[in-house]
N, C-alpha and C positions, 0 to 999 in steps of 0.2 A: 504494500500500500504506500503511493506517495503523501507526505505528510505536506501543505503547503507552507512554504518558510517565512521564517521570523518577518514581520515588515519593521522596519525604522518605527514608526508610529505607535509601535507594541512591541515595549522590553519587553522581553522574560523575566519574571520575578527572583529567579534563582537560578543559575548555571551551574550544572555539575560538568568538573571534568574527569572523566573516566579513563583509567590507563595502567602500566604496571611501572618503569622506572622512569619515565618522564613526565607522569603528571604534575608533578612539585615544580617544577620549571613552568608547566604550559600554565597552571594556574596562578602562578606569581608575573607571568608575562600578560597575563589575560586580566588582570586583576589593574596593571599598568597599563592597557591598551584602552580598558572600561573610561581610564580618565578622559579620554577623547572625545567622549560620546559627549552629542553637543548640549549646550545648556539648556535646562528647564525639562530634561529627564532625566529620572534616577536611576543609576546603575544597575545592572544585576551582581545580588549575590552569589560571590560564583566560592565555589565548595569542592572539595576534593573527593571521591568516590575508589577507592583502591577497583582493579579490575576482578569481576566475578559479584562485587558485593552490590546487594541491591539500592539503588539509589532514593533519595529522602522523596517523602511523598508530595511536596512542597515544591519538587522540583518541575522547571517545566522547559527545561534546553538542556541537551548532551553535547558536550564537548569532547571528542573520542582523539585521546592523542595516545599515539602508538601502540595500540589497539583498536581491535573491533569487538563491538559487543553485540551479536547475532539475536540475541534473547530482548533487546531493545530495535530492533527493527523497527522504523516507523515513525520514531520518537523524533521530534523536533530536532533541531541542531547538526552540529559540523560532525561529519566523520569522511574514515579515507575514503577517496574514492576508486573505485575496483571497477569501473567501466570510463570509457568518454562522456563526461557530462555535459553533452549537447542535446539540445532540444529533441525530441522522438526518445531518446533512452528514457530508461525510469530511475532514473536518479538526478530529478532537476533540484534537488535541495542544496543548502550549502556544505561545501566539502573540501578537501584540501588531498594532494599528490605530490609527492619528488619526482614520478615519472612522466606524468603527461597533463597537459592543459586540461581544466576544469571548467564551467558554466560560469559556475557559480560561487566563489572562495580563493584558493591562492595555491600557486603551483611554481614550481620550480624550471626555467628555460631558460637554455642556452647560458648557463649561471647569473640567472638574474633571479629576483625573487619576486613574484609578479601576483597582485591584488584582481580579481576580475567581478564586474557585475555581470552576467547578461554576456557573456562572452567580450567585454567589453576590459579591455587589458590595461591597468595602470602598474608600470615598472615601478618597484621599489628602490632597486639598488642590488648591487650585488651580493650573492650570497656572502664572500668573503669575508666582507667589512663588517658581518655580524660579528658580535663579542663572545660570543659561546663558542664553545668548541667543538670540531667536529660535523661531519653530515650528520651522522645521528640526534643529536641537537636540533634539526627540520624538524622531525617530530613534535616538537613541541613546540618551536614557533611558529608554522605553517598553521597547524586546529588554533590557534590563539589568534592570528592575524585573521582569518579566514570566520572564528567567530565574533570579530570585534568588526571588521566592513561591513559584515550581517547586520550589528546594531546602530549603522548611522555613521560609526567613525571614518571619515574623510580619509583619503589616500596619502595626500601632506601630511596628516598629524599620525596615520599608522607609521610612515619614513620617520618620521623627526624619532618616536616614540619606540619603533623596534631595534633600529639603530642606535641607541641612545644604554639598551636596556643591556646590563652589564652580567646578568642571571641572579640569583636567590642569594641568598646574603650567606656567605663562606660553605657553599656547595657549586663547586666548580664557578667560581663567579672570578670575571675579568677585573685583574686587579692591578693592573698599570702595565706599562711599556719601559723599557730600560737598554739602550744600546743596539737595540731592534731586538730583542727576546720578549716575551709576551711572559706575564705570571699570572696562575691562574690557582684564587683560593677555594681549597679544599678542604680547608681547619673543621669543618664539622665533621667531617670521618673520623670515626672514631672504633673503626673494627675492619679486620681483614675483607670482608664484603666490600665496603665501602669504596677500600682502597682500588680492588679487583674493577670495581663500574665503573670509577675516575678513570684509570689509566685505560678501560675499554674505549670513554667517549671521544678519543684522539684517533684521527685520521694519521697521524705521524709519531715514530718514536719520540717522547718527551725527556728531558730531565728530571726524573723526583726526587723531591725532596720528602723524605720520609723518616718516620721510626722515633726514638726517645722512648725514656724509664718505659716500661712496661711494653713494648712493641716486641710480640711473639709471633708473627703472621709469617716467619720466611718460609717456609716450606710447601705452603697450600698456595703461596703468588711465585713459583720459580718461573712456571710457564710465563705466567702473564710478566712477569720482569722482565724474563728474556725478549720478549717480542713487546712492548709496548713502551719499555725503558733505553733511550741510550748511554744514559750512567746514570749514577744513583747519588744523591749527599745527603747521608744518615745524620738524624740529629745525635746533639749530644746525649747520651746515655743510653742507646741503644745497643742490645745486646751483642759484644763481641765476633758469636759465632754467627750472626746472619750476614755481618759485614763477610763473613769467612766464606758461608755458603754460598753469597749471590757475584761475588767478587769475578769465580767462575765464566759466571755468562755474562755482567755486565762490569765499565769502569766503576766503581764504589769511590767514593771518598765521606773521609769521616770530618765531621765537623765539629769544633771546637766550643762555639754558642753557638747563638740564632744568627748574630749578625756576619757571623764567618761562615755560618750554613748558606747563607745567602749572598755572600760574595765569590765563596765556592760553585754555586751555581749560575752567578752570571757568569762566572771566567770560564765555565767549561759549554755554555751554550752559545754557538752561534747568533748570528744578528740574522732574524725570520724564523728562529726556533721558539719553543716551547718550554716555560717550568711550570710542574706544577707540585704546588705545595700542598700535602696530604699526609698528615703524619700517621690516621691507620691504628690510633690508640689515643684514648681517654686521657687527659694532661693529669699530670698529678696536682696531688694538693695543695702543694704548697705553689704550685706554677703558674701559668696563665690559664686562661678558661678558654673552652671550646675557641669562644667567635673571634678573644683577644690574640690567643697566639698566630692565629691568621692575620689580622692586625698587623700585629709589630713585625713579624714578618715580610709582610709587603713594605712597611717602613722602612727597611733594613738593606731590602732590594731595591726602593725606588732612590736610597740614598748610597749606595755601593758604588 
């Protein structure tokens, strides 16, 4: 069944965005994008839906980012699109693709990143110049951009505002530029999972920066070191033998404090390369907290 789509004229009262590892991104982007929507209507509250779980009954737009949810068939709102959504198919709702032009939402061509009504195409900008890392990353800004031109928001203010947007605050979030290396905070990681997703979202080998007091995660990330890392700079107090194990397949260097962790890591990164900073363990007590040691970190780097 086609569902007829959102008009400008009628927000949704409440946006779910439904997904498995990049909902937290598309709804923190979407959440940014809402501020667009022009004056004298109220935004949708938009809400996060883990994938599988049934969504709030309040709710009345899906937001489908990097997932489909089959059991919602029908339901108002953005998800991928799995056919051409050209007029005569049965998918004229709003929807969003990395592979091919859409009707109705925003698709990825010839690397641009492109807003459409009505098959009517407004260029964003390059995919590149986005701040998040990674193609993977699409996922969650294409359902976010593709549900905010749904509700009104102008093609200027979706550029100014996706462009601008740096991602969630100390999960993989872009966090300055230094000698042409990019650094990218990861400080809420704080378990071998965590660690494993960061270094997945990169399209190219990175620098990490990882580990300190309590970091036990070498052996379940060897794989993923080897192939996602081109060296490593362990904080201070991180256990001996991982420096020993992972030494093997990538260069390691060990660092002294935070701010020699981070001069360590511009000298050994290229100008167009990648750090990301992810320590992969809980700080201790007596140290900085989650969001700060991402913080002074970037401090450290952007002063190096």
């Amino acid at each position: 069944m086609t569902v007829a789509s959102t008009s400008v004229s009628r927000l949704p009262r409440t946006a779910v965005v439904s997904g498995s590892e990049l909902r937290f991104a598309c709804a923190h982007l979407l959440r940014r994008l809402a501020e667009g929507i022009p004056a004298g209507s109220r935004p949708p509250e938009v809400v996060e839906v883990p994938a599988g779980r049934p969504i709030p009954a309040s709710a009345d737009f899906l937001v489908e980012a990097d997932d489909v949810r089959p059991d919602l068939e029908g339901f108002p709102g953005v998800r991928a699109s799995v056919e051409r959504d050209f007029p005569g198919s049965s998918a004229l709702d709003w929807s969003w693709s990395t592979e091919r032009p859409v009707w109705r939402g925003s698709y990825l061509r010839h690397g641009l990143l492109i807003a459409a009504d009505q098959g009517r195409a407004h260029v964003l900008g390059p995919v590149r110049n986005l701040r998040v890392p990674g193609k993977r990353h699409l996922e969650a800004v294409l359902p976010a951009v593709s549900a905010a031109f749904s509700w009104g928001v102008e093609p200027r203010t979706l550029r100014e505002l996706v462009y601008a947007w740096t991602g969630p605050s100390h999960s993989l979030q872009w966090a300055g530029l230094n000698r042409g290396a990019t650094l990218f905070d990861d400080s809420a990681s704080c378990t071998s999972e965590g660690l494993d997703r960061a270094l997945s979202a990169f399209d190219q080998p990175v620098t990490l920066v990882t580990g300190g007091p309590g970091f036990n995660a070498g052996f379940e990330l060897l794989d993923t070191v080897r192939l996602r890392a081109s060296r490593v700079v362990l904080l201070p107090g991180s256990p001996e033998w991982i420096a020993t194990a992972w030494s093997s397949l990538v260069d390691v260097r060990l660092g002294q404090d935070l701010a020699g962790s981070a001069k360590l890591a511009l000298e050994c990164t290229a100008s167009g390369g990648q750090i990301l900073f992810s320590p992969g363990c809980f700080p201790q007590a007596e140290g900085l907290g989650v969001g700060r040691r991402g913080q002074a970190f970037a401090e450290e780097f952007l002063d190096a």
